[in-house]
C-alpha positions, 0 to 999 in steps of 0.5 A: 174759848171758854175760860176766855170768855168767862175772863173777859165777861168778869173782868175786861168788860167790866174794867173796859166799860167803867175807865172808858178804855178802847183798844185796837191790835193789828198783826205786823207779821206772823211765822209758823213754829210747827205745822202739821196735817191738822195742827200747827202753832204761830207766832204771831206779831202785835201793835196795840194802841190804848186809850181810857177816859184818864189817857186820850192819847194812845199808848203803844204796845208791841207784843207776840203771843203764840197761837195754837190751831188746830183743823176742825171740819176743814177749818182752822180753829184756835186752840191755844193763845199764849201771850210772850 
C-alpha cells in the first residue's frame, strides 16, 4: 500500500491532472491460482477505457494482473498486485 501510494502521489496524479486523463477498469472475470486458509492469489481479468484532453475517444485496453490476499481480522485484504 504504501509504495502504491507513494507512486501514484508522485507520479499518476501529476500526469492524470496536467493531460486531463480519465481512466475506467472493470473485471471481465477472475480465477484463483491458489487458496489457502488466510491466503490465496487470483487472477484477475481487465478492460481499461482512457481518454486524456489530447485523445477524447477512448482507447481500450485489456489486461491481467495477479492479486495476492491475504486474510487480516476476518477480512480480505490485498497484498500483493502484480501486473502481466
Amino acid at each position: 500500500l504504501d509504495y502504491y501510494s507513494e507512486f501514484a502521489q508522485k507520479f499518476v496524479v501529476p500526469a492524470a491532472k496536467q493531460k486531463d486523463i480519465h481512466a475506467t477498469a472493470s473485471v471481465v472475470r477472475a480465477a484463483p491460482i491458489t487458496v489457502e486458509s488466510d491466503t490465496a492469489q487470483v487472477l484477475v481479468f481487465l478492460n481499461q477505457a482512457t481518454t486524456s484532453r489530447d485523445n477524447p475517444e477512448p482507447a481500450q485496453a485489456a489486461s491481467a494482473v495477479k492479486v495476492g490476499l491475504a486474510k487480516v481480522d476476518g477480512n480480505w485484504l490485498i497484498s500483493s498486485f502484480d501486473p502481466i
